[in-house]
Residue frames relative to the residue before (quaternion, step in Angstrom):
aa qw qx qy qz dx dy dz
X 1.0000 0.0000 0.0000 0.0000 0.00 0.00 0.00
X 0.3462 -0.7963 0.4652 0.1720 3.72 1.08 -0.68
X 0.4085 0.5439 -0.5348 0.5012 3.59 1.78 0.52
X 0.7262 -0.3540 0.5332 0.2510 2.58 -2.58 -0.07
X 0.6343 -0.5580 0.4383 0.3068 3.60 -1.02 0.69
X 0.7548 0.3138 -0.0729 0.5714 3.73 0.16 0.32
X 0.6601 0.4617 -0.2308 0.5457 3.71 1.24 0.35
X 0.6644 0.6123 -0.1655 0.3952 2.82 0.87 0.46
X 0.0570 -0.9389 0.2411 0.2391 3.67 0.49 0.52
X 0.6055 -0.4755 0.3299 0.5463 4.00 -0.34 0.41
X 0.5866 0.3305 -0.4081 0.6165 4.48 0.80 -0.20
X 0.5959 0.5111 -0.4787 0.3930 3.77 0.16 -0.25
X 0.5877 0.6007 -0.1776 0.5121 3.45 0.99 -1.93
X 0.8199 0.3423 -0.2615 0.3772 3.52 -0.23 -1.43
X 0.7041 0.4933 -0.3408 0.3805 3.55 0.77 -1.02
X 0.6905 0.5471 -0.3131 0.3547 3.13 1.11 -1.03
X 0.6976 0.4760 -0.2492 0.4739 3.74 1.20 -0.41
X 0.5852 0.4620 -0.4364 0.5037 3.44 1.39 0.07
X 0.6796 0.3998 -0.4432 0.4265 3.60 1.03 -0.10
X 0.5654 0.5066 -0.4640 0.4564 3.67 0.95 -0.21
X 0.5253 0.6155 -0.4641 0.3603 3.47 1.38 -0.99
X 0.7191 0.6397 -0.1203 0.2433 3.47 1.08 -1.18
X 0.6422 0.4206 -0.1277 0.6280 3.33 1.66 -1.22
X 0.7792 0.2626 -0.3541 0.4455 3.42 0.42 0.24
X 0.3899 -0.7527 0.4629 0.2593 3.59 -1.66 -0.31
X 0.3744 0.5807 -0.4249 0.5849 3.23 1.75 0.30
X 0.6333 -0.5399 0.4853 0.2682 3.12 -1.81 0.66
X 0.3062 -0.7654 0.5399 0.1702 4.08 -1.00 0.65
X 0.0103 0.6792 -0.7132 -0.1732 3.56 -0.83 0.55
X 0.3813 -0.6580 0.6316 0.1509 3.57 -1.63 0.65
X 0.3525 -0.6142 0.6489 0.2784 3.65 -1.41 0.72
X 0.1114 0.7461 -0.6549 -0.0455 4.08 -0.60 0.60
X 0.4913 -0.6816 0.4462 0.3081 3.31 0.67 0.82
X 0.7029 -0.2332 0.2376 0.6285 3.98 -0.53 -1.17
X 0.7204 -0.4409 0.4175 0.3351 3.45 0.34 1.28
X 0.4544 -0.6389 0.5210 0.3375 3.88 0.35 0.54
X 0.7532 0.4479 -0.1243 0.4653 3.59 0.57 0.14
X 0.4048 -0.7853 0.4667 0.0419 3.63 -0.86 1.44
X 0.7513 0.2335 -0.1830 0.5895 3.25 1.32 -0.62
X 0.4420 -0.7729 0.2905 0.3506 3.55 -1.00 0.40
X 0.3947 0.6426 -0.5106 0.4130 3.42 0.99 0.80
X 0.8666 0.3172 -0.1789 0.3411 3.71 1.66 0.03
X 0.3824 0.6177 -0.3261 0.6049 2.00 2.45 1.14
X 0.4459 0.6527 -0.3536 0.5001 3.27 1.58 -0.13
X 0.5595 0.6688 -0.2627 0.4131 3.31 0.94 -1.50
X 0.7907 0.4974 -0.0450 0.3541 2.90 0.35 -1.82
X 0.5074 0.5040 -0.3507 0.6046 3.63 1.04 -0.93
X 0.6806 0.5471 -0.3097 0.3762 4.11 0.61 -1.10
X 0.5679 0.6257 -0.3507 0.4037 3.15 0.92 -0.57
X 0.6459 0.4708 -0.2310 0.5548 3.02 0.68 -2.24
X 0.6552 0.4053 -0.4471 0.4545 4.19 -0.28 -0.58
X 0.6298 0.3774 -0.4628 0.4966 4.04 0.59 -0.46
X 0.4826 0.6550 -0.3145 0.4891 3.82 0.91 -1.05
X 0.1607 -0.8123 0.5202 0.2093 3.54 0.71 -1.18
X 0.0073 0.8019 -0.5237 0.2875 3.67 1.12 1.00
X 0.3968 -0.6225 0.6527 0.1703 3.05 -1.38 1.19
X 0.7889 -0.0213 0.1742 0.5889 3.71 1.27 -1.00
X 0.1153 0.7615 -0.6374 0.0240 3.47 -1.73 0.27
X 0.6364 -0.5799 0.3981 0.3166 3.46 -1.25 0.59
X 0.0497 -0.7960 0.5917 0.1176 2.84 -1.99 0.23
X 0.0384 -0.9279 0.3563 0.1034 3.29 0.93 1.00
X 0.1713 -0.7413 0.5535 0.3387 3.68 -0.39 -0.01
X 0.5378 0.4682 -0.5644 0.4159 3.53 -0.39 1.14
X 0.6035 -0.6784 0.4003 0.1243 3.05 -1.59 0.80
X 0.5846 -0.3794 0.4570 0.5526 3.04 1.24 -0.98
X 0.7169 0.0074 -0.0730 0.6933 3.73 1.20 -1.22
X 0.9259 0.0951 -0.1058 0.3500 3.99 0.14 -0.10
X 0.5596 -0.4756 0.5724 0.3647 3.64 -1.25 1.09
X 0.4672 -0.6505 0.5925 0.0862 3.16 -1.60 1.70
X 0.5170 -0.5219 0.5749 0.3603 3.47 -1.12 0.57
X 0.5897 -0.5657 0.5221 0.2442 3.41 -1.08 1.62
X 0.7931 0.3033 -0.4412 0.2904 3.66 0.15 -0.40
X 0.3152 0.7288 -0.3458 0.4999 3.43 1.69 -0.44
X 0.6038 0.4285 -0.4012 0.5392 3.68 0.11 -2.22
X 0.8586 0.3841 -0.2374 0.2429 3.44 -0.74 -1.84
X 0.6163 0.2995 -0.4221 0.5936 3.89 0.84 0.34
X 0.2370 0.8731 -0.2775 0.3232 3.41 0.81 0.59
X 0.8176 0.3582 0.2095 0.3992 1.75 -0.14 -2.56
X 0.5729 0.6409 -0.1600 0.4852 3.39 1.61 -1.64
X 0.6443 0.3981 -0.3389 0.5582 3.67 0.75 -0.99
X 0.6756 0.3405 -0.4847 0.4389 3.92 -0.08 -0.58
X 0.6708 0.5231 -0.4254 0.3088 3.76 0.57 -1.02
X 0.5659 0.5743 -0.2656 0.5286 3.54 1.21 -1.06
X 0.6619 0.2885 -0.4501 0.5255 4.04 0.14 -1.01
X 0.7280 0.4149 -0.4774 0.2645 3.61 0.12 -0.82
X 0.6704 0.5081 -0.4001 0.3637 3.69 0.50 -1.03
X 0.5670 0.5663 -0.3872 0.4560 4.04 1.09 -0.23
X 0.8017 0.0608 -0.1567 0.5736 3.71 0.30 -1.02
X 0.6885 0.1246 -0.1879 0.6893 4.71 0.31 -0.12
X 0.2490 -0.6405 0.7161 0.1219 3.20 -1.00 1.38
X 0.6383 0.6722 -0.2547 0.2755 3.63 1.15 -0.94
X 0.6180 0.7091 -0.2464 0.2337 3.19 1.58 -1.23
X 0.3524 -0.8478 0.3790 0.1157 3.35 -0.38 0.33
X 0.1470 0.9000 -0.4063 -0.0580 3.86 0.42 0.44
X 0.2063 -0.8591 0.4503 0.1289 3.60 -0.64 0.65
X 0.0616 -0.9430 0.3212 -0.0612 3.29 -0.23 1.34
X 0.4749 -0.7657 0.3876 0.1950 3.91 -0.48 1.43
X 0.3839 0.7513 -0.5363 0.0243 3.56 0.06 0.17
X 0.8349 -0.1589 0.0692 0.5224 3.23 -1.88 1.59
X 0.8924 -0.1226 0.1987 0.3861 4.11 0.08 1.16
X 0.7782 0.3760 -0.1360 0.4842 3.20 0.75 -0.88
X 0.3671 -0.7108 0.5944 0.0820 4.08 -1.17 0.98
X 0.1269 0.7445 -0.6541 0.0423 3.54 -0.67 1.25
X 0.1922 -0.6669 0.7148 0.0853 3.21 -0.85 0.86
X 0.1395 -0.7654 0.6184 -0.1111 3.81 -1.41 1.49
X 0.3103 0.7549 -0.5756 -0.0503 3.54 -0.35 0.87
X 0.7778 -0.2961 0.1336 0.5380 3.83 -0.41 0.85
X 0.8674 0.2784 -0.0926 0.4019 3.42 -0.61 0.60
X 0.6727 0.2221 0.2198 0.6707 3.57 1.58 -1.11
X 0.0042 0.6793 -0.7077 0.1941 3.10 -0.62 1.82
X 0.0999 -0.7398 0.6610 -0.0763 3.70 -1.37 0.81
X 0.0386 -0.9059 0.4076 0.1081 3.13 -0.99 1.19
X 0.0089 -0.9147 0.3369 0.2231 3.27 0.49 0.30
């Protein structure tokens, strides 16, 4: 898209990756910054989208925009996207930023590194 981080909206984001999802034949990951969504019931949401979208993958950052989420926050987060994904794309991959640290999460199997 070629926006700023934070200018974007989660229908901008999603729509735009279901048409890239579309024009190509290689798997798509998506940048969703912090999941459009502060709490993890709207990071759940959000992970849903990207599975309609049909994403190979997509972020989870734990920042707002201004500040590094409280690790216990990040980590129920992180859990909701791992949890929507392992119900409807066991397959889906999500990569997630917490306070410094790099978790990669595909259904079943979280790694931190």
């Amino acid at each position: 898209m070629g926006r700023v981080d934070g200018s974007v909206t989660r229908d901008e984001a999603v729509g735009d990756a279901a048409a890239i999802v579309a024009a190509v034949e290689i798997p798509v990951s998506a940048d969703f910054e912090n999941c459009f969504a502060h709490e993890p019931a709207g990071v759940a949401e959000t992970i849903e989208l990207g599975i309609g979208a049909e994403l190979a993958g997509c972020s989870v950052e734990d920042w707002d925009g201004e500040a590094i989420y409280d690790v216990g926050l990040a980590t129920e987060r992180v859990a909701a996207a791992a949890a929507a994904a392992e119900v409807a794309h066991p397959g889906l991959c999500t990569l997630s930023l917490q306070a410094g640290r790099r978790t990669t999460s595909t259904a079943g199997m979280t790694r931190a590194t």
